[in-house]
C-alpha positions as a Markdown table, in Angstrom:
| # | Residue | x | y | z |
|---|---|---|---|---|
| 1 | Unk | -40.2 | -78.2 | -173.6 |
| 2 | Unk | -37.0 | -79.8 | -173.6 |
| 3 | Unk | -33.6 | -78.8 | -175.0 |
| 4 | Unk | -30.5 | -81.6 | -175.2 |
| 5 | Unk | -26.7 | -81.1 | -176.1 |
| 6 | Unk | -25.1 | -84.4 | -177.7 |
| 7 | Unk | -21.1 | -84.5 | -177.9 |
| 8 | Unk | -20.5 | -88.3 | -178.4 |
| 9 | Unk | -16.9 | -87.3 | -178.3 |
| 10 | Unk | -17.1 | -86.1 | -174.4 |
| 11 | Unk | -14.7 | -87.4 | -172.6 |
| 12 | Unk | -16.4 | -90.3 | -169.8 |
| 13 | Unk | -18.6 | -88.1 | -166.9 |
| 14 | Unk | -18.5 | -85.1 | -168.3 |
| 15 | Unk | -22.0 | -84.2 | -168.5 |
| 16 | Unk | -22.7 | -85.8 | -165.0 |
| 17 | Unk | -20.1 | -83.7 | -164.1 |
| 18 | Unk | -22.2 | -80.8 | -165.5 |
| 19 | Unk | -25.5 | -82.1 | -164.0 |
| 20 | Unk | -24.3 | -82.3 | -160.8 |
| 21 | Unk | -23.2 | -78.4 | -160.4 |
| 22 | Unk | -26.3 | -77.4 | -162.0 |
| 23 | Unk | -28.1 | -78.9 | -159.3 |
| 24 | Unk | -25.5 | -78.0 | -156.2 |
| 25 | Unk | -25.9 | -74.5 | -157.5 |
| 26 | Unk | -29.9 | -74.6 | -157.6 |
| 27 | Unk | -30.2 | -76.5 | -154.4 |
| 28 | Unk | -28.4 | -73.0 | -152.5 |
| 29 | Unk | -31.8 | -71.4 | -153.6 |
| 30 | Unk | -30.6 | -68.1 | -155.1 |
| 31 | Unk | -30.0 | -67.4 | -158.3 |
| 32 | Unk | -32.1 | -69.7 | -160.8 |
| 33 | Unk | -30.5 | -72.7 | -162.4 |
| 34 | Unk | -31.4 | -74.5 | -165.7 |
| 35 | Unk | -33.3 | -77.8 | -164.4 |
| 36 | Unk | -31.6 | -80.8 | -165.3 |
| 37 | Unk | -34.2 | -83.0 | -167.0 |
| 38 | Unk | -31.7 | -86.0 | -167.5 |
| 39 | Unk | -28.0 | -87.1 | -168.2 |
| 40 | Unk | -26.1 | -89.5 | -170.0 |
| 41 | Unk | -22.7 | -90.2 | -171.0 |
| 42 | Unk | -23.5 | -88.4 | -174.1 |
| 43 | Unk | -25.7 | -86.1 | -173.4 |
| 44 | Unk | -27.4 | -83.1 | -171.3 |
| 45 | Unk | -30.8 | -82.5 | -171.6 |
| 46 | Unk | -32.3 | -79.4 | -170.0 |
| 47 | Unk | -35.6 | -77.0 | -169.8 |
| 48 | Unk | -35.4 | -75.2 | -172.5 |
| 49 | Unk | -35.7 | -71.4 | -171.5 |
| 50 | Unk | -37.1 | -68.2 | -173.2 |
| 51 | Unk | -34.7 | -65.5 | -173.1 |
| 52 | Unk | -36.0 | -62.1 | -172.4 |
| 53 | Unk | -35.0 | -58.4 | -173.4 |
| 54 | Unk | -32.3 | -57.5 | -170.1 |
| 55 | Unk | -33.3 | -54.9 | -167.9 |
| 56 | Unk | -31.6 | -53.6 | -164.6 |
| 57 | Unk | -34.7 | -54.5 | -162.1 |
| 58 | Unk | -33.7 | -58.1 | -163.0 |
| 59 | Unk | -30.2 | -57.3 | -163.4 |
| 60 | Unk | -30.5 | -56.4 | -159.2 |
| 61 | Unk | -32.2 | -59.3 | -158.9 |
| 62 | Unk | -29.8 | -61.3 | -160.1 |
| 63 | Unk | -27.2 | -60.3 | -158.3 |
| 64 | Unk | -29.3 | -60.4 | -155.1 |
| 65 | Unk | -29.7 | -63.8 | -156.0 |
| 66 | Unk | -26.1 | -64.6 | -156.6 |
| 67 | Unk | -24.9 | -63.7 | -153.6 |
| 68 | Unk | -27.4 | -65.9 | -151.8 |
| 69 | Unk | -25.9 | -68.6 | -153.9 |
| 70 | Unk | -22.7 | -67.7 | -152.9 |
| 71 | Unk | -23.5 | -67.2 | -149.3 |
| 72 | Unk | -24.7 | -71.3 | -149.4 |
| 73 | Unk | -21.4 | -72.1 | -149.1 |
| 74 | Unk | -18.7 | -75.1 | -150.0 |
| 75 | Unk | -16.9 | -77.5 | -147.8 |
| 76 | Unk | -13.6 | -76.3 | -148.9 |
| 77 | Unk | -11.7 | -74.5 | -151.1 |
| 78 | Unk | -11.8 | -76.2 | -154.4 |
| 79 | Unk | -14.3 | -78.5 | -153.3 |
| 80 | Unk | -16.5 | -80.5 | -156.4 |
| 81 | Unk | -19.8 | -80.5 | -156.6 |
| 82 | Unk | -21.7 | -83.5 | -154.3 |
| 83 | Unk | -21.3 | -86.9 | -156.1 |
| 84 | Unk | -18.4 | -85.8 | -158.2 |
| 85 | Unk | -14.6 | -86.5 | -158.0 |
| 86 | Unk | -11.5 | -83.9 | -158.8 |
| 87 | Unk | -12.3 | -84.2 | -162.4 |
| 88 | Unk | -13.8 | -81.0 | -164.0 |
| 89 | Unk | -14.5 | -79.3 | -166.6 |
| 90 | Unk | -14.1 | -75.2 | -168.0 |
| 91 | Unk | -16.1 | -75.4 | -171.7 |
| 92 | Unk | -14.4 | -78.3 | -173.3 |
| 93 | Unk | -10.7 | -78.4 | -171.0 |
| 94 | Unk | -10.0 | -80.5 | -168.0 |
| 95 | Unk | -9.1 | -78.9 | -164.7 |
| 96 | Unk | -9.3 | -80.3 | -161.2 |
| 97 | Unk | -11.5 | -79.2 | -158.6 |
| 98 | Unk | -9.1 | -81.0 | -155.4 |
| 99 | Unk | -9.9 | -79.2 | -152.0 |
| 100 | Unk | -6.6 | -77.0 | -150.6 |
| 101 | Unk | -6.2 | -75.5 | -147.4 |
| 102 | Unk | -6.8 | -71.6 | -148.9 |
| 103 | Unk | -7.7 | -70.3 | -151.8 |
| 104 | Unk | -4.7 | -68.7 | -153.3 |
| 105 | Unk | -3.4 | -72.4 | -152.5 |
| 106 | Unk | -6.4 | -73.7 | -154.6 |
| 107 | Unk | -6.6 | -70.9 | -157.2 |
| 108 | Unk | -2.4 | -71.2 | -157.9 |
| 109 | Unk | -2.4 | -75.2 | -158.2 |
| 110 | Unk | -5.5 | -76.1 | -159.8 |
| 111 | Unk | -6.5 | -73.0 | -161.8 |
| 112 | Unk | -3.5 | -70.8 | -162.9 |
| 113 | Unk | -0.5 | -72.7 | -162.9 |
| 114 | Unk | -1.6 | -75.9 | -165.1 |
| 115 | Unk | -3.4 | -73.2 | -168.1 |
| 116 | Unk | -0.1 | -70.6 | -167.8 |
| 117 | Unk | 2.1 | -73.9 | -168.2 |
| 118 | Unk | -0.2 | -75.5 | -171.2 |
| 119 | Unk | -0.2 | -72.1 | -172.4 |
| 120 | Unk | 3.3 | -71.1 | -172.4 |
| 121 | Unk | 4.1 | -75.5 | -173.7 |
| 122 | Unk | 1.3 | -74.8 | -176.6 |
| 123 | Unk | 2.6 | -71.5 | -177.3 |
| 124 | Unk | -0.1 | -68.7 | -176.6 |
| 125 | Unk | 2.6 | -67.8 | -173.8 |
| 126 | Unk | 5.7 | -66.4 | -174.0 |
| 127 | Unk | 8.4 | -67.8 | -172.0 |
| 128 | Unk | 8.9 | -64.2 | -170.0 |
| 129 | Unk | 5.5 | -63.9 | -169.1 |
| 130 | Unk | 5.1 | -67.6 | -168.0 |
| 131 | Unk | 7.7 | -66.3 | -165.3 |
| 132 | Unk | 5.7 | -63.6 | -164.2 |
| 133 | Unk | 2.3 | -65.4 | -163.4 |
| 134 | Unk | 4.8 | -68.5 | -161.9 |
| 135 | Unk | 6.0 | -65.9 | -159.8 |
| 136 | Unk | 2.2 | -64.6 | -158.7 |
| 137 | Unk | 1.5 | -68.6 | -158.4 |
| 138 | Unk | 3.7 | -69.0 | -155.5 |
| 139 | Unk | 2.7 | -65.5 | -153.7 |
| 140 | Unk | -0.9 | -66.6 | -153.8 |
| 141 | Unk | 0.2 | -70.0 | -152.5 |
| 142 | Unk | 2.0 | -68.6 | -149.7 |
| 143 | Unk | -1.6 | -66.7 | -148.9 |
| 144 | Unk | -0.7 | -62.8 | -149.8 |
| 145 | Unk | -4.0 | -62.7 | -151.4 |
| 146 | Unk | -6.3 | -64.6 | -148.8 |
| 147 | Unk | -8.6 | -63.0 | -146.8 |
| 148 | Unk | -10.8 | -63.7 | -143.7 |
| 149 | Unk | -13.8 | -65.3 | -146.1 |
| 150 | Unk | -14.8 | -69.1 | -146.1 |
| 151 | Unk | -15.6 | -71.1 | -149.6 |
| 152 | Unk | -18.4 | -69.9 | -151.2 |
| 153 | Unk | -20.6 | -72.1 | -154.0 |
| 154 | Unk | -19.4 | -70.0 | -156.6 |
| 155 | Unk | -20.6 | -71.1 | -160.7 |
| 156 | Unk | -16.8 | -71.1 | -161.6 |
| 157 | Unk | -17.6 | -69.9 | -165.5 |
| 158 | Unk | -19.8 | -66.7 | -165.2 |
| 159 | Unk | -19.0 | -65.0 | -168.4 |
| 160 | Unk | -22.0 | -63.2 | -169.9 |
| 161 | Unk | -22.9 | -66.3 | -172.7 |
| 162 | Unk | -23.4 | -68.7 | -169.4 |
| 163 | Unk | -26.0 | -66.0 | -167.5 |
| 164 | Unk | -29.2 | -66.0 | -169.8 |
| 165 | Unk | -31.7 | -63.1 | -169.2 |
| 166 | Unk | -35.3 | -64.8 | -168.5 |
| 167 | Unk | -37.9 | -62.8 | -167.5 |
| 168 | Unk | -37.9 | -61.9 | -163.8 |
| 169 | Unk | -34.6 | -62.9 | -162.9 |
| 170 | Unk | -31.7 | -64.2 | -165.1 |
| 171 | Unk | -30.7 | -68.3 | -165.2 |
| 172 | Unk | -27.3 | -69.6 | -164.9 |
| 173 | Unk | -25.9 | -72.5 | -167.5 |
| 174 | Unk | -22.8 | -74.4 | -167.6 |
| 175 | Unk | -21.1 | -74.3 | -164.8 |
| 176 | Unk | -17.7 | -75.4 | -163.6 |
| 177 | Unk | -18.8 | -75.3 | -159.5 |
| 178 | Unk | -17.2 | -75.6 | -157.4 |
| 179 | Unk | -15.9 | -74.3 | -153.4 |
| 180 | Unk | -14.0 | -70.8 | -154.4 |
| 181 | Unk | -14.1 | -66.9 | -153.8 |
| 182 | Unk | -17.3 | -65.3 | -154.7 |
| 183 | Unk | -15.0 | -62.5 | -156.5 |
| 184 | Unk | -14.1 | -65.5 | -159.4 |
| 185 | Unk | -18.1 | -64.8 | -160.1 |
| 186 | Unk | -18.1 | -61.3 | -160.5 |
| 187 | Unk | -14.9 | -60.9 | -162.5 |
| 188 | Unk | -16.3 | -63.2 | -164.8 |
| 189 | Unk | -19.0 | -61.1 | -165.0 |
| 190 | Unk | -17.2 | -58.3 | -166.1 |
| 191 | Unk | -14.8 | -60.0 | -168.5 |
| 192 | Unk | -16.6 | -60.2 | -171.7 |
| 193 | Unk | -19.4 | -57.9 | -170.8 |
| 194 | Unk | -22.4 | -58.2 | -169.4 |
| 195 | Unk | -25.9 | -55.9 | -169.8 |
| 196 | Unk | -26.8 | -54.0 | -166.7 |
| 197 | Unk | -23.5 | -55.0 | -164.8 |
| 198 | Unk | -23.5 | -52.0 | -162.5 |
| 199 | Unk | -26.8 | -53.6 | -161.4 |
| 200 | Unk | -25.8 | -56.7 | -161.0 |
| 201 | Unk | -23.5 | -55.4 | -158.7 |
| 202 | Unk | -25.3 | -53.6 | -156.9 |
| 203 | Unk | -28.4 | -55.8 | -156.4 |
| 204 | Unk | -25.1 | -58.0 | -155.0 |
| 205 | Unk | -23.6 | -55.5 | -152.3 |
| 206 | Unk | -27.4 | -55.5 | -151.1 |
| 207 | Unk | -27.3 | -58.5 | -149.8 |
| 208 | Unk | -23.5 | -59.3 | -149.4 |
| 209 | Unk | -21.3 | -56.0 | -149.2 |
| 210 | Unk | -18.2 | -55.6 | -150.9 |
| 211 | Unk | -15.4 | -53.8 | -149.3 |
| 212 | Unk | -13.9 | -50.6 | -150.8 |
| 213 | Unk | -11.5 | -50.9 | -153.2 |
| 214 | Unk | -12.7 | -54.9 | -153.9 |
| 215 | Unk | -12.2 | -54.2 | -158.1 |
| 216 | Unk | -8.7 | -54.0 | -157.6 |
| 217 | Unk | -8.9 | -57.7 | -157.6 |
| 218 | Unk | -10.4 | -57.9 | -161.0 |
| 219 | Unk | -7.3 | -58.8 | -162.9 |
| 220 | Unk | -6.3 | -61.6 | -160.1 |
| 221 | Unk | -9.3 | -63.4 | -160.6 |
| 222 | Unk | -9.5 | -63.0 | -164.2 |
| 223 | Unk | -6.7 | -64.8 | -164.6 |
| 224 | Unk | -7.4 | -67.9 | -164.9 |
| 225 | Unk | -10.3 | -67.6 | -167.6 |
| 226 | Unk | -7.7 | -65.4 | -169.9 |
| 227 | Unk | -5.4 | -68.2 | -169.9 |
| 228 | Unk | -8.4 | -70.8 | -170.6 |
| 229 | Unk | -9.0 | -68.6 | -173.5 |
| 230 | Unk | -5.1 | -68.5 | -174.6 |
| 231 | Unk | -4.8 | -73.0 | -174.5 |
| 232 | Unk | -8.5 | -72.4 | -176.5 |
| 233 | Unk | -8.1 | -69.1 | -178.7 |
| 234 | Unk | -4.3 | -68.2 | -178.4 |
| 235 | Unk | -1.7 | -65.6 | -177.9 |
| 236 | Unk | -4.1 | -62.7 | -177.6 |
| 237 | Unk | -5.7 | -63.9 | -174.7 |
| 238 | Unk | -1.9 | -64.7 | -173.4 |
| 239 | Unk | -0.9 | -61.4 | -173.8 |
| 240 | Unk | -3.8 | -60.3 | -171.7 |
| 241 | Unk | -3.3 | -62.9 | -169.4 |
| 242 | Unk | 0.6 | -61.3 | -168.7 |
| 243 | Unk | -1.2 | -57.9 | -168.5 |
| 244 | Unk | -3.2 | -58.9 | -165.6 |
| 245 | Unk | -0.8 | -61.0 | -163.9 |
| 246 | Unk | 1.2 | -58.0 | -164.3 |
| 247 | Unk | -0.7 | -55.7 | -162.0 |
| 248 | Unk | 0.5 | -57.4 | -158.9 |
C-alpha cells in the first residue's frame, strides 16, 4: 500500500528535496524512515504506514534509535542531504542548508537570522525583540554556544506530527536533514509535545549520554522553529520566539 502527496504548486525540487533526506536519514540505520516509493516534481509517494496506540517501550526505542541516526554523522555543519544543493525546505518555507565552519555559525546565518528578519519585515516580530535574537545571532556566530561535538544527521523538523507511532518502534516523516546538533532533534521533540517524551529521552541517553544540565539549551534550539511558526502562524509564536531568545 501506497500513500502520495500532490502540491502542483511546489516550488521546482522540492519533493526530491524531500526524498533525498528521507533516504540519508534511513540509510544511518537507526531510527525508521518512511520508504520512498517514488518522486516527481509534483509529487511524493510513500508506504503508507499504520499508526499504532504510543507506548514508552517504543518510546525507548525510539530514542535509542535516534541517536544512532544522529551518531551516523554529516560532513559538515549545515550540510544537505547527498544529491541535493543549499536549497531546503521547513513545511512549506525556503531555507538554506550551506555548510559553515560551526554550528552557531550555521544555526545564526541560515536558520535564525533570515526567519527573525522575515518575521520582524512581515510583522509577527517586533522591532525590540528583532534586536534581541540579532544580538544572540552574532554570539552564536562568534561560537559561545559551540561545543566539542561534530555534525550529526539530525531530521531538522522533529515536532511530534513528523514522528508517527508504528508498532515496535516509531517512523520519522518530513524531514528538513541536514548536518546539525543532535540537541535541534530533541528540542523539537519537546516543543509541541510528544507522548512518552521522558522515554524517548531516556532510551536516547542509553545510547548517546547527555551531559548534566543539557535542557538548558532547549530555548536556543527552539528558536528557530518558533520563528518558522511566527512568518507561518504570526505574532504569538514571535512573542515566544523573544521569550526564548531572551533566556541567554
Amino acid at each position: 500500500m501506497e500513500f502520495t502527496k500532490r502540491d502542483h504548486s511546489a516550488p521546482p525540487g522540492f519533493f526530491a528535496v524531500e526524498a533525498a533526506g528521507l533516504r540519508w536519514l534511513a540509510d544511518a540505520g537507526g531510527a525508521r524512515v518512511v520508504r520512498v516509493l517514488d518522486a516527481g516534481e509534483h509529487h511524493l509517494t510513500l508506504e503508507r504506514l499504520t499508526p499504532s496506540r504510543p507506548t514508552a517501550e517504543d518510546a525507548a526505542r525510539f530514542g535509542r534509535d535516534l541517536a544512532r541516526t544522529h551518531a551516523a554523522g554529516a560532513p559538515g555543519w549545515g550540510a544537505p542531504p547527498p544529491g541535493t544543493g543549499p536549497q531546503a525546505y521547513i513545511g512549506p518555507l525556503p531555507q538554506t542548508n550551506r555548510t559553515e565552519p560551526t554550528w552557531g555559525a550555521f544555526y545564526a546565518r541560515h536558520r535564525v537570522r533570515p526567519f527573525a528578519d522575515r518575521a520582524r519585515d512581515e510583522g509577527s516580530l517586533d522591532a525590540r525583540s528583532h534586536t534581541v535574537i540579532e544580538a544572540l545571532c552574532q554570539r552564536l556566530e562568534a561560537g559561545e554556544f559551540d561545543d566539542d561535538r561534530v555534525p550529526a544527521r539530525i531530521h531538522g523538523d522533529l515536532w511530534s506530527g513528523n514522528v508517527l507511532t508504528t508498532t515496535g518502534t516509531w517512523t520519522l516523516i518530513d524531514p528538513a536533514a541536514h548536518g546539525g546538533h543532535p540537541f535541534t532533534d530533541l528540542a523539537m521533540l519537546a516543543l509541541f509535545g510528544l507522548a512518552h517524551l521522558g522515554a524517548v529521552l531516556d532510551g536516547y541517553a542509553d545510547t548517546a549520554p547527555l551531559e548534566p544540565g543539557w535542557q538548558a539549551l532547549i530555548p536556543l534550539h527552539q528558536l528557530h522553529p518558533l520563528l518558522v511558526h511566527a512568518v507561518l502562524f504570526g505574532s504569538g509564536y514571535g512573542t515566544q520566539a523573544a521569550h526564548a531568545a531572551a533566556q541567554y
